[in-house]
N, C-alpha and C positions, 0 to 999 in steps of 0.2 A: 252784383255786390253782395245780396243776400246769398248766394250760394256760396260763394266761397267765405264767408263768417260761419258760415252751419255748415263747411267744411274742415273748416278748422278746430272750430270745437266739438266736433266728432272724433278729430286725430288726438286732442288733447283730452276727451276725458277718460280713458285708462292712466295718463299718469296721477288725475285728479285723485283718481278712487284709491292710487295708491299713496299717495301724500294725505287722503287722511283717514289711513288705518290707524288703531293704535296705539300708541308709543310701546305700550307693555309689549306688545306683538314683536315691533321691531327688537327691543330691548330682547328680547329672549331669543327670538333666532340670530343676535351676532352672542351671548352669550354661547348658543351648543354649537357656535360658528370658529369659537376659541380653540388655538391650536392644542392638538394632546401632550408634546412635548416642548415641556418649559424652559429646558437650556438645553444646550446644542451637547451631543452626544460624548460622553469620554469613554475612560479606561479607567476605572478604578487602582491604584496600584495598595501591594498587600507585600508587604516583610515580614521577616523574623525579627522581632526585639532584641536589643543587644542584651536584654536580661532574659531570653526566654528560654525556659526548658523545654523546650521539645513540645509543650500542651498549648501555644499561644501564636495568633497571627494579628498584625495589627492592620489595618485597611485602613487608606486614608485617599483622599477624594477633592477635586476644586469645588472651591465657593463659589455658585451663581452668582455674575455679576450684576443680572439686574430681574430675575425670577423672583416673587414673594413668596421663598421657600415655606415650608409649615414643618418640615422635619423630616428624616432620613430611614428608609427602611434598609437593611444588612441582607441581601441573601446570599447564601451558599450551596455549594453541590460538587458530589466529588467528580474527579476525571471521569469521563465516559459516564454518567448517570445524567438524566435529562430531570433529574427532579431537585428542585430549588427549596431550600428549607430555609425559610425568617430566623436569624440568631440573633437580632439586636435593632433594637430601632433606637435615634437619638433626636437631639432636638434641632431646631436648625441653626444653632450657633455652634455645633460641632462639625469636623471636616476630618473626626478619625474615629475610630470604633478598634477595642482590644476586643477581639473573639475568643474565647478562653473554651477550655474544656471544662463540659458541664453532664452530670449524667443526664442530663434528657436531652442535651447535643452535643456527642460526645467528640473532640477535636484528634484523630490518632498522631501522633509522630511518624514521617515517613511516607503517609500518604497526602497526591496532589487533590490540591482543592481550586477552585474559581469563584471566583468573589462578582458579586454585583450589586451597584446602590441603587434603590427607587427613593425618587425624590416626590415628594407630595404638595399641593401647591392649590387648595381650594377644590378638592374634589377629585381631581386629576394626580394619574400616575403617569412620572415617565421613571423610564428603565434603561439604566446605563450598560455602556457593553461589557462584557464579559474580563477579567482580569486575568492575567497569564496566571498558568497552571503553578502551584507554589508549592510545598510540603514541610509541615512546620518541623522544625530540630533544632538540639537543644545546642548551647552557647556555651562552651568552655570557659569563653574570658568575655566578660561584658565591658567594655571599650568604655565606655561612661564612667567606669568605677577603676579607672589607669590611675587616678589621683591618689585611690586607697591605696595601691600597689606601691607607688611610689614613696609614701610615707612609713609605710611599712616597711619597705627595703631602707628606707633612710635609718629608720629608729633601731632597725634588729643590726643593721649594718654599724652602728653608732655604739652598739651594746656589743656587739663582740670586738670591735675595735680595742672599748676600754675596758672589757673582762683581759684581754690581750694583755693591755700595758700595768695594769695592777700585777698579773701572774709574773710579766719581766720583772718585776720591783720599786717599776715607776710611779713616782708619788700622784695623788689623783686629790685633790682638794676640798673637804666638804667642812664647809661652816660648822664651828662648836654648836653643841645642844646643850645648854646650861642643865638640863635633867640629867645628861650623862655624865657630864664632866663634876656634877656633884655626888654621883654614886662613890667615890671613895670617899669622902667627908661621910656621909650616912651610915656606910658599914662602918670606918671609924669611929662613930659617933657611938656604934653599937657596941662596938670592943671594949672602946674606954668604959663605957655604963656595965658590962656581960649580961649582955639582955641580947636575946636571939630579933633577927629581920623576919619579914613577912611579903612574902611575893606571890600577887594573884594577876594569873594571864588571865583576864577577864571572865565572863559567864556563858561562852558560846563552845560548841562543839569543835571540832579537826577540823571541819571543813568551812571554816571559818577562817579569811586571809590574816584576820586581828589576831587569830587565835594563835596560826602558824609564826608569824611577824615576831609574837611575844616569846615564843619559845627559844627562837635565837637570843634574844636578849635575855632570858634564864638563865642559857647555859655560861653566858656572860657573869650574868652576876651571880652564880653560882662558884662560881674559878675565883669571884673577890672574894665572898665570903669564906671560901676554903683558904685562901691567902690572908686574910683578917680571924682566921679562926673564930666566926661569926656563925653561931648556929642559924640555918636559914630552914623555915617554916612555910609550905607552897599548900595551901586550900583547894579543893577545886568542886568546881560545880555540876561537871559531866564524868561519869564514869570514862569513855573512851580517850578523855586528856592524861588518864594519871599515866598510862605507859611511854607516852610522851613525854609528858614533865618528870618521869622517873630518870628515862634516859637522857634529858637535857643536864638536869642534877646532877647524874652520873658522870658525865663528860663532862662538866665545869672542874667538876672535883679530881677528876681524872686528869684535867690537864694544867692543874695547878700544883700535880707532883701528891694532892694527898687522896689519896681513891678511898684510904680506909677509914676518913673523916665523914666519908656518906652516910647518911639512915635512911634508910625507905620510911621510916614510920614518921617521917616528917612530912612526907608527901602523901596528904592527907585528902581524903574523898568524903566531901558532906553531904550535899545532897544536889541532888534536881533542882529542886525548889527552889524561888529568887530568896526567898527573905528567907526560910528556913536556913539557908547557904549563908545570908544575911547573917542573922543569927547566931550561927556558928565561928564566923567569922569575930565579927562583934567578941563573942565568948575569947577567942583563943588572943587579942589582943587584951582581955583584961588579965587572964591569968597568965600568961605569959608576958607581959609586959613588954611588946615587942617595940624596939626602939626605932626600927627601917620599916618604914613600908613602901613596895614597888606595887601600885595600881598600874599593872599596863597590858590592855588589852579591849575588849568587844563590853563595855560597861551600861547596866540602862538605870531603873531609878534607886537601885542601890549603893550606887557611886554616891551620893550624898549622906547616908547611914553610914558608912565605912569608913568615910574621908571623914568627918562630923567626930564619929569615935575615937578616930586616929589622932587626927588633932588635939579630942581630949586628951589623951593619951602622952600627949608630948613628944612623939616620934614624929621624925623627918621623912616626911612624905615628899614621893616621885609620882605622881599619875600619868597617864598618854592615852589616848585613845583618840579614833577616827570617827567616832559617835561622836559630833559636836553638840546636839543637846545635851551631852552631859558635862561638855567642858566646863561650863559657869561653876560647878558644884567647884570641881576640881581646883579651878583658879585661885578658888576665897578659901578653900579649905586645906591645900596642897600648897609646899613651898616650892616645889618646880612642876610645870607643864606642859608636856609635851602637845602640841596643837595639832590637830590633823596630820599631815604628811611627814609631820616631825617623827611620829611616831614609827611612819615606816622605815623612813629615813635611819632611826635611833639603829638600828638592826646592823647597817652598813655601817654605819658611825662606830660600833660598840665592838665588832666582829673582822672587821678587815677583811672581810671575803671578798674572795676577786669577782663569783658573782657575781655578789649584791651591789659592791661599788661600781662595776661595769653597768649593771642594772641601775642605779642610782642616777648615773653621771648620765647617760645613754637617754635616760626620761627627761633629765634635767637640758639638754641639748635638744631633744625635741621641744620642749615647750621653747625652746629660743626661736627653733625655725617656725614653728605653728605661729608664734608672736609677730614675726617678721614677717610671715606671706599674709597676717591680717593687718597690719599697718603699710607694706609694700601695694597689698590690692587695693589697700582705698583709697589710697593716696595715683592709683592708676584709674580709676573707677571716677577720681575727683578732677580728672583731665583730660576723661573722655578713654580712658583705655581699659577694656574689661576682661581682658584675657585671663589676668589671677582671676578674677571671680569667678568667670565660667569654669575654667580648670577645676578648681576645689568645688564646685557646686554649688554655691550661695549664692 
């Protein structure tokens, strides 16, 4: 009986000595026991963006479904080169990386590249396999942006439509502008008194839309004042305006049958300068007593000095501009005003051009359909159907 107990605990004491190593021991050799590769092998795949020119691939990659990712290494390498170059590292909530051409790596168009991601995970790299051979090029039409295309054909399609039916003769509808349709009362006003009008296209340069806007409505009210035999007085504050407002003059008066009722010395050039211009202005409405004034154009804080005067003055003022900080002056000091889009609008309204009225009508049917595809998507969007929204991008 004693030999076989001191048999037995001869058999069991190797496992004894190893049940009480210690734990740190164990502990560390199943830690360097940990497998090298933390999720199971893929394929990274790598496209062309549908916006990309030529310099851009984007690589995108699955999410580990149960790896304690730590973040993404990017490498690259062209066809046939064995050497892998790091272009981007991200964090582990991402599952795409845009590689972009960069000079210190530079991406060419037309050459193949192979993509692959290293995943990081507490120390540990694993190395996904290699992605099919790709060559970034650029994108004619970006698929994403079909919704611009489409608006676009709608709107330009909408505008020669109705340039079309004005040129036939067919009437086209735009709501009275109480500014305009008081333009005969004012130069009237100015006949009865024979006191000359005062028309300033604002204080901006040609290339200024307000600028160009106001000069159609010159030539306008240049044609009444030649028809009211109203001497009309034009200010201006850019040198490069006067050959412009010369020849709007000119063809007012030209197409009211009296061409030799023109002065050029009426179309007057004061200065650069806001209030020197100011100034001048100011000046020509005291001694000249001018009984019209048309403010309409690109106006900033001298639009309160000049309507202020005018007023004194006791002339019937017109203002309009698309600078809405200056509408308030205009409002309390002016008897008519043209609000924002009124102003552009006035042009169409004042001129009949098949243009402008095709342009007019053509903008004013696209805001119906813009209106309609945001009250049709939310109301799709409110029922569970997202299609508008996605389309148009929002």
């Amino acid at each position: 009986m004693k030999l076989n107990i001191r048999n037995i605990v001869i058999a069991l004491l190797p496992a004894m000595l190893l049940i009480a190593l210690p734990a740190s021991g164990a502990t560390r050799n199943s830690h360097h026991a940990r497998p090298r590769f933390l999720i199971g092998p893929f394929h990274p795949r790598v496209i062309n963006p549908p916006d990309g020119n030529g310099r851009m691939l984007l690589v995108t990659w699955p999410r580990p479904p149960r790896a304690p990712v730590e973040g993404y290494e990017i490498e690259r390498a062209e066809v046939g080169s064995r050497e892998w170059v790091m272009v981007g590292e991200v964090s582990a909530n991402d599952t795409t990386f845009m590689d972009r051409d960069r000079p210190d790596l530079p991406l060419r168009s037309g050459v193949e590249y192979l993509y692959r991601v290293v995943t990081m995970s507490e120390g540990f790299r694993a190395v996904s396999f290699p992605s099919e051979a790709i060559a970034a090029s650029p994108r004619w039409f970006n698929v994403k942006r079909a919704n611009v295309l489409l608006l676009i054909v709608v709107y330009f399609g909408s505008v020669l439509w109705f340039i079309e039916r004005a040129k036939r003769g067919k009437s086209l509808y735009i709501r009275q502008i109480p500014g305009m349709t008081a333009m005969d009362e004012a130069l009237g006003r100015a006949t009865e008194m024979g006191r000359p009008a005062l028309y300033i296209p604002g204080i901006m340069d040609v290339d200024n839309i307000q600028t160009i806007a106001s000069m159609v409505i010159l030539t306008e009210v240049a044609k009444k004042s030649a028809e009211y035999d109203v001497r009309l007085i034009v200010p201006l504050n850019r040198a490069f305006v006067v050959p412009l407002a010369e020849e709007s003059v000119k063809e007012g008066f030209l197409r009211s049958g009296r061409p030799d009722a023109y002065n050029p010395d009426d179309i007057r050039y004061l200065s650069d300068e806001q209030f020197e211009f100011t100034a001048g202005v100011t000046g020509i409405m005291n001694r000249e007593q001018t009984a019209a004034h048309f403010f309409l154009g690109a106006f900033f804080a001298e639009s309160l000095i000049v309507s202020e005067i005018g007023y004194a003055t006791g002339a019937i003022q017109i203002a309009g501009t698309a600078n809405i900080h200056q509408l308030p002056f205009f409002v309390v000091a002016c008897d008519f005003t043209l609000i924002g889009e009124e102003f552009y609008a006035a042009s169409a309204y004042i001129s009949k051009e098949p243009q402008l009225l095709g342009t007019l009508k053509g903008a004013d049917l696209m805001k119906i359909v813009m209106m309609a595809a945001v009250f049709f998507g939310a109301f799709l969007s409110w029922i569970g159907v997202d299609a508008v929204v996605r389309f148009l991008g929002v």
